[in-house]
C-alpha positions as CSV (number, residue, x, y, z in Angstrom):
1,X,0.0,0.0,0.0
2,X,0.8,3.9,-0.5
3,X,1.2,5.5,2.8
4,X,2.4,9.5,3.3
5,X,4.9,9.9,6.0
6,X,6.0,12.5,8.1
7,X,8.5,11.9,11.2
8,X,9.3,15.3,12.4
9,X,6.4,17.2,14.2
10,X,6.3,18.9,17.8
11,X,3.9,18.8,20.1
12,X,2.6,22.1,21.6
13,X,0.7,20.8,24.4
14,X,0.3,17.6,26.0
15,X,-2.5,17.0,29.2
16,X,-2.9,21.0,29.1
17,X,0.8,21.4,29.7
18,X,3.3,22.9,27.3
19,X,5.5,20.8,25.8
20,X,7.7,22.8,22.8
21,X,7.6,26.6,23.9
22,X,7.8,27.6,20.3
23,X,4.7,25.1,19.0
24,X,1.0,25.9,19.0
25,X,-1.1,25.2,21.7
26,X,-3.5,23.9,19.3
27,X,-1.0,21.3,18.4
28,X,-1.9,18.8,20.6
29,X,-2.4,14.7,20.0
30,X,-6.2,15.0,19.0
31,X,-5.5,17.9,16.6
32,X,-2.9,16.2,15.3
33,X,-4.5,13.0,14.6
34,X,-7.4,14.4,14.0
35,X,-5.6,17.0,11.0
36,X,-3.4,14.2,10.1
37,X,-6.1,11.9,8.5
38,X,-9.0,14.4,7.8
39,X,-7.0,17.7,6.3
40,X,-3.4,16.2,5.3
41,X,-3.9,12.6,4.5
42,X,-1.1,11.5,6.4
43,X,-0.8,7.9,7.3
44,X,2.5,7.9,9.4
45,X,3.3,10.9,11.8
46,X,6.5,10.9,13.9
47,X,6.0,12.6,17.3
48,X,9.9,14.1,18.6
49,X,8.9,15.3,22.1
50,X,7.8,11.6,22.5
51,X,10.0,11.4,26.0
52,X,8.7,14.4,28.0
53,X,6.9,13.9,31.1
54,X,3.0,15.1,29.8
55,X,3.5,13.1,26.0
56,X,4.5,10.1,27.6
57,X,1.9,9.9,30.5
58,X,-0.5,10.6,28.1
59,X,0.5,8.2,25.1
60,X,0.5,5.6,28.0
61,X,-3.3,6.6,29.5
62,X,-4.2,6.5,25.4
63,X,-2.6,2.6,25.3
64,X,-4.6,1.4,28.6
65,X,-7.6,2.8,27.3
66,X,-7.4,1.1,24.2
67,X,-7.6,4.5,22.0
68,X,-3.9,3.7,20.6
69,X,-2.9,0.1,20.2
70,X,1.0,-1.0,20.1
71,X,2.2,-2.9,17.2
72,X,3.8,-6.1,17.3
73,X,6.6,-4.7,15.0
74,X,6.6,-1.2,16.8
75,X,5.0,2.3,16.5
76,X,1.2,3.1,17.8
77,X,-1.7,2.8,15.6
78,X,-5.2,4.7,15.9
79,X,-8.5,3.8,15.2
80,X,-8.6,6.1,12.0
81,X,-5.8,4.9,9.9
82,X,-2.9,6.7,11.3
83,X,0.8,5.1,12.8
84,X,2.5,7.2,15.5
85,X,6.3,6.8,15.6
86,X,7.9,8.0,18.8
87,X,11.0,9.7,19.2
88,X,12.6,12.7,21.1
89,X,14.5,15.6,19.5
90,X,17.5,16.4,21.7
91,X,20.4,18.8,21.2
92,X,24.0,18.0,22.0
93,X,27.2,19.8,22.0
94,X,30.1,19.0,19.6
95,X,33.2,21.2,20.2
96,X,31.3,23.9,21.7
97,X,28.3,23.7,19.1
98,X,25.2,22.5,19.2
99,X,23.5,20.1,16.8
100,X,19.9,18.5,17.3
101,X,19.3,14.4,16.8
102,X,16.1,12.8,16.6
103,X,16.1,9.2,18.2
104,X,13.5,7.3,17.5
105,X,11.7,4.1,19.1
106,X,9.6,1.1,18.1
107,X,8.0,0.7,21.3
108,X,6.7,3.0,24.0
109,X,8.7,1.1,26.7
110,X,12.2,1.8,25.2
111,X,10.4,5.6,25.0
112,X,9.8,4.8,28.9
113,X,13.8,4.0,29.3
114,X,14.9,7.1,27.2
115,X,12.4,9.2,29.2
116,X,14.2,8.2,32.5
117,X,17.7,8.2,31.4
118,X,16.7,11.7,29.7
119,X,15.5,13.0,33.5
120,X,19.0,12.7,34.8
121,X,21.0,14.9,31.9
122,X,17.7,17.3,31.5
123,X,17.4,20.4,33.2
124,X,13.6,20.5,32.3
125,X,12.2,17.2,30.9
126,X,9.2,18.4,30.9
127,X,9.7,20.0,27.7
128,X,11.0,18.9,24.2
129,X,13.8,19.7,22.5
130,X,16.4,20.6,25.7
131,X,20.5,20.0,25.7
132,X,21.8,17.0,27.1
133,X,24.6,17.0,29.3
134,X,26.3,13.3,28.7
135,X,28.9,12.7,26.5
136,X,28.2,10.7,23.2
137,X,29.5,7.4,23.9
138,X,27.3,6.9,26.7
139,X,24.2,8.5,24.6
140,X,24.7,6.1,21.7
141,X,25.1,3.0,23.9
142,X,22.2,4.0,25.1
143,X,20.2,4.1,21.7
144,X,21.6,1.3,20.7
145,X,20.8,-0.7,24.2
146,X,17.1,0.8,23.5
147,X,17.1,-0.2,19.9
148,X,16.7,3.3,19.3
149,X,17.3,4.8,16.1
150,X,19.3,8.3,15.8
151,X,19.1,11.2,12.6
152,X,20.2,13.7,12.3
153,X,17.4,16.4,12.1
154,X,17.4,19.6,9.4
155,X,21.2,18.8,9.2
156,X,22.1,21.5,6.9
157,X,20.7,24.5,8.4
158,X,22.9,26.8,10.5
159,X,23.0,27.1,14.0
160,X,21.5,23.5,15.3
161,X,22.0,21.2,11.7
162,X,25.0,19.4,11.9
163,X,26.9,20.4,8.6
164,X,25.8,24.0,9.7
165,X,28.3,23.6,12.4
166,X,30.8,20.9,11.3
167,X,32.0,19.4,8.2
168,X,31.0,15.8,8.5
169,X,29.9,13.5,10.7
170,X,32.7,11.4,11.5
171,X,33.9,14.4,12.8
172,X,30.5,15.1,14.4
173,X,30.8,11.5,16.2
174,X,33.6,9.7,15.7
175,X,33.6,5.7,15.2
176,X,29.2,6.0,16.0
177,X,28.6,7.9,12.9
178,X,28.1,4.0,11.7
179,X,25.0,4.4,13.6
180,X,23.5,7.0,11.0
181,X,21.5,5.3,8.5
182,X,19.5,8.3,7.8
183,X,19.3,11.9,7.4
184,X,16.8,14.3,7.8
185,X,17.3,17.1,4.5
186,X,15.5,20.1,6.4
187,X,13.7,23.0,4.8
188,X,16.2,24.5,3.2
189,X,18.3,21.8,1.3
190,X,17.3,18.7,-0.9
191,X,18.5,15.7,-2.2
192,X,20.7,17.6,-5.4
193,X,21.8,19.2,-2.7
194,X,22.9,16.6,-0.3
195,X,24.5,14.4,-2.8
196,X,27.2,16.7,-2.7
197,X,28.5,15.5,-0.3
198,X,30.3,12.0,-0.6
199,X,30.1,10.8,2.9
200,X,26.2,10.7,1.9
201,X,26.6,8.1,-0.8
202,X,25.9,5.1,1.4
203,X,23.3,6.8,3.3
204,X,19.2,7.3,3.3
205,X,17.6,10.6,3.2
206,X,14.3,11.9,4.6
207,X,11.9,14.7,4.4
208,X,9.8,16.2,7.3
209,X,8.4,19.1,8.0
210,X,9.4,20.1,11.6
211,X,5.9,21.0,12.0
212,X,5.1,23.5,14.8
213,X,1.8,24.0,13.6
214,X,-1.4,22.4,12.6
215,X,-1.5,24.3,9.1
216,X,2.8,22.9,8.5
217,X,2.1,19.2,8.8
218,X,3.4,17.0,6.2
219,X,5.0,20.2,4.4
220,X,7.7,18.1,4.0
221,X,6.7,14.2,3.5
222,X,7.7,10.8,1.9
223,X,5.4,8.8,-0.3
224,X,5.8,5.1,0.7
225,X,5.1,1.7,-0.7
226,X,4.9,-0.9,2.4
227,X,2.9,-3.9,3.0
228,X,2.6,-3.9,6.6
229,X,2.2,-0.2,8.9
230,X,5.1,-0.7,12.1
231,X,7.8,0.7,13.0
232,X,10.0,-2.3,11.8
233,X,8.8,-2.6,8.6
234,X,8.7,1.4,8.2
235,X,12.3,1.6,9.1
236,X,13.5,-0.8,7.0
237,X,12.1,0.5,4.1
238,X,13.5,3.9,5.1
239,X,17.2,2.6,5.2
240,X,16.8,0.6,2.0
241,X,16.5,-2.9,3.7
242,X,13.5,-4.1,2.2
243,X,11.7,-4.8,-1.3
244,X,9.0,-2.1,-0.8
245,X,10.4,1.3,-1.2
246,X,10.4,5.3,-0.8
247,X,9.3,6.5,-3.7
248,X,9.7,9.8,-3.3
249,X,10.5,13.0,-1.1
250,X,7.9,16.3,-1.3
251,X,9.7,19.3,0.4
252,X,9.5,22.9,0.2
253,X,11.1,24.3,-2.7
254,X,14.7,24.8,-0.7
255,X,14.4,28.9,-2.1
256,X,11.4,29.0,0.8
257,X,13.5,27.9,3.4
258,X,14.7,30.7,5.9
259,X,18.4,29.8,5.4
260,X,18.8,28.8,2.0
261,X,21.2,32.2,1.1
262,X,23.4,33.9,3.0
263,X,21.8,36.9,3.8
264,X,22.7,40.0,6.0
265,X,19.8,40.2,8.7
266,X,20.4,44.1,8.7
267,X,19.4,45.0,4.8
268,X,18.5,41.5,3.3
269,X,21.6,41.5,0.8
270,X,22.9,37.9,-0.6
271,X,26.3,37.7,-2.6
272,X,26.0,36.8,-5.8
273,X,28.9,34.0,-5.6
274,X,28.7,31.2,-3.1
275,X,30.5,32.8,0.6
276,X,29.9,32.9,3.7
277,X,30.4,36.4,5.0
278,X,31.2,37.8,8.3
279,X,30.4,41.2,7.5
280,X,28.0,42.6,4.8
281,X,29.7,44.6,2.2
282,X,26.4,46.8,1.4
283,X,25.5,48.2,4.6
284,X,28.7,47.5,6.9
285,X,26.7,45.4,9.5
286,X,27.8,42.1,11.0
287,X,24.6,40.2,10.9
288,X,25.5,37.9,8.1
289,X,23.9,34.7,8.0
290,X,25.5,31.8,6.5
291,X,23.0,30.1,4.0
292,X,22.9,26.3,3.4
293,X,23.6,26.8,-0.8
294,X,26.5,28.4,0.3
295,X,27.5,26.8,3.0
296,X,27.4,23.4,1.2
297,X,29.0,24.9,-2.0
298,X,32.2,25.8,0.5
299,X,32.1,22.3,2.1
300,X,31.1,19.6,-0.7
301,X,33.5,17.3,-2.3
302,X,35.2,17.6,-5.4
303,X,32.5,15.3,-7.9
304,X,28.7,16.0,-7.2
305,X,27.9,12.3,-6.4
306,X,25.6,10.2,-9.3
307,X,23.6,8.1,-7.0
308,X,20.3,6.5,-7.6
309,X,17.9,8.2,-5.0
310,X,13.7,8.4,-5.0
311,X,12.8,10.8,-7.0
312,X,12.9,14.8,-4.9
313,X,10.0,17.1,-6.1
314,X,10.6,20.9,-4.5
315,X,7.1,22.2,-4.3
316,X,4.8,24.3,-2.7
317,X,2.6,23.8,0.2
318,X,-1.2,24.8,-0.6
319,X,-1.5,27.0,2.5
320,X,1.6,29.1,0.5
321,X,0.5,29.2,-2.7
322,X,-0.3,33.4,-2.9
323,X,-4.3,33.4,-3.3
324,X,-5.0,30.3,-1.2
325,X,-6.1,31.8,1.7
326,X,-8.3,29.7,4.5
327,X,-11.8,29.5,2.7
328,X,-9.7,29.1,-1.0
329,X,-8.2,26.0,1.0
330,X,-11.4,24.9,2.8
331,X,-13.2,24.8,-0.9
332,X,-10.5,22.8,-2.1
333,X,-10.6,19.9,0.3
334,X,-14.4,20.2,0.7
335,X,-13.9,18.8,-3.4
336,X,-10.7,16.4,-2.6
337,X,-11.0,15.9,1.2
338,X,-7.3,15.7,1.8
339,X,-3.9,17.6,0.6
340,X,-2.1,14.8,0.4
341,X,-4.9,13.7,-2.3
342,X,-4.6,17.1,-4.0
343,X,-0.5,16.4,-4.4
344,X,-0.6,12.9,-5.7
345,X,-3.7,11.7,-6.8
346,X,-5.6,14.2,-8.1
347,X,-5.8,14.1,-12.1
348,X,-4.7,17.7,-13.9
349,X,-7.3,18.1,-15.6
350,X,-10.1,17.8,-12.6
351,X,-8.3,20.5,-10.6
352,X,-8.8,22.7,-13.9
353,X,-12.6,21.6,-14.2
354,X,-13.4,22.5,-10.9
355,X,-11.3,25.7,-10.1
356,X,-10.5,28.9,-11.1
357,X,-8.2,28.8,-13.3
358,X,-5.4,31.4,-11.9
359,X,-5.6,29.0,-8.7
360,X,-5.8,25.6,-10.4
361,X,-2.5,27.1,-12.7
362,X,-0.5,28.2,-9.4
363,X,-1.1,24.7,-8.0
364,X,-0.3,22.3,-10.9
365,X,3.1,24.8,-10.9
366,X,3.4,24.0,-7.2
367,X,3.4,20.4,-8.1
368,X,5.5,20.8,-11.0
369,X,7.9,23.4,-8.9
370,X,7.8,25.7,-11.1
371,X,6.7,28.9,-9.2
372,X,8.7,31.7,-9.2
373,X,10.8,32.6,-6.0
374,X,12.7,34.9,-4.1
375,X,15.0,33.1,-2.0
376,X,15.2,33.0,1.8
377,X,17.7,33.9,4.0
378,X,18.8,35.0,7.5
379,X,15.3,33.3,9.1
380,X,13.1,35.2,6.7
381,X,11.4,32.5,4.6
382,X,11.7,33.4,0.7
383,X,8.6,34.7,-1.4
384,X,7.0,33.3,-3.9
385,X,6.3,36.1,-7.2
386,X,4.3,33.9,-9.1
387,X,4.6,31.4,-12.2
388,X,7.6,31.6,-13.8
């Protein structure tokens, strides 16, 4: 079966208490299942604040009651169609930087370990997303004691990515970078991008949206062929271990992201050539951003690596599209129910049957990626001008 997949969202709120400070309060585990299957279409959603206190007391309360059911082969499945993989965004420091991992678990009792080994090196575990003080080898034994499985997460973006800070990730980790089967691309990079790098070739690349809202789930997704929906057989798909495959990575068109150029924060310039500035030669300031384009341009290897990946389509989310505001959007998936059914599986010539036909052009060029763009930089996303 097709199945769309996202393992990178943030819970605002979990049993009224605040779980990411920067998430919605609306993001809670109803919403989210509830959005999920009924506005998205996803079938597989990846919760990363899986190990603080209020998610895990009430992922357990949901199990008892019967409202989530555990999988033989890992993950937790509701009633309505949808898989929850749990996992726990951290950030660790390398040499003085930060860089944030997402470990993820096939079943809620190695989630229950984490969660108390997490307790000891958290000064809040209450909330996602904190800094761990342990040093990596005893972090990775304990993934690997928990069967637990570690990525990277938006690894190119500056500040918490990992090539935003360091140059590869046996320097990053030492001898347990054989532990990283997969890397999460982030908003701002792809998989052209990615495959600059060679330390990449023998490794698995995902897209997810690192959704903080209800309106950015799946803005970043996987289409996926499996025959049975776990954790196991999800995960071995993922990494390339089984018959059934990834067929493809949606993201945002890497322009959008809010690092894709380097970009002075004071007047918005970007250098025409690939650098990454300290100080802006236009208006003198010092609040250049480094840009992930640029950033990998400075750091790749000398052949752009040739490599047989699922095919990456940069596109547009419909909530972004300019003129699809919230009843534009509520028309369209009173017609298709779902987003993910507008993306895939909607034929062309239905969307321009049955709307206008500026809208129904903007979004066939979103699936196409094909809009016109102004690119992002210095955490302002980029703008889209219209078709090309």
């Amino acid at each position: 079966m097709t199945v769309y997949c996202d393992l990178h969202v943030h819970l605002g709120q979990s049993l009224g208490k605040k779980v990411k400070i920067t998430a919605s309060k609306n993001l809670n585990l109803d919403n989210l299942i509830y959005y999920c299957r009924n506005k998205k279409g996803l079938n597989i959603a990846g919760i990363v604040d899986g190990a603080s206190t209020a998610v895990m007391q009430d992922l357990t309360g949901r199990v008892r009651e019967g409202s989530l059911q555990e999988k033989p082969g890992g993950g937790l499945y509701h009633v309505s169609g949808l898989l929850l993989i749990i996992g726990s965004e951290i950030e660790i420091i390398v040499d003085g930087k930060p860089i944030h991992l997402i470990i993820y678990f096939p079943y809620l009792e190695n989630v229950h370990e984490f969660s108390r080994y997490l307790s000891k090196k958290f000064k809040n575990p209450d909330l996602g997303t904190q800094v761990l003080h342990a040093d990596q080898d005893e972090l990775f034994k304990t993934v690997r004691d928990l069967e637990g499985e570690v990525v990277p997460a938006h690894a190119f973006t500056p500040f918490k990515g990992i090539y935003g800070n360091i140059d590869s990730l046996q320097e990053a980790f030492g001898s347990w970078d054989s532990m990283i089967s997969l890397l999460e691309l982030g908003l701002s990079a792809d998989s052209s991008l990615a495959n600059n790098l060679q330390e990449l070739k023998n490794r698995k690349f995902i897209a997810c949206s690192d959704a903080h809202s209800l309106a950015s789930l799946g803005r970043e997704h996987m289409v996926v062929e499996i025959d049975t929906l776990d954790y196991s057989t999800l995960f071995t798909v993922l990494k390339g271990e089984n018959s059934s495959e990834v067929m493809s990575l949606w993201g945002l068109d890497p322009r959008l992201g809010k690092y894709y150029r380097t970009t002075c924060r004071s007047c918005g310039f970007q250098p025409e050539e690939y650098d990454c500035l300290q100080n802006c030669p236009q208006c003198g300031g010092g609040a250049v951003i480094c840009g992930v384009l640029d950033r990998l341009m400075l750091i790749k290897s000398q052949e752009k690596q040739k490599l047989i990946r699922p095919e990456y389509f940069n596109y547009v989310p419909l909530n972004m599209i300019p003129g699809i505001g919230p009843r534009s959007l509520e028309k369209i998936l009173k017609l298709w129910q779902t987003e993910m059914k507008v993306l895939h599986e909607v034929d062309v010539c239905e969307i321009m049957n049955k709307l206008p036909e500026d809208m129904a052009m903007k979004i066939l060029a979103s699936r196409k990626g094909t809009l016109n763009i102004m690119p992002g930089g210095a955490g302002k996303y980029g703008r889209i001008l219209g078709l090309e």
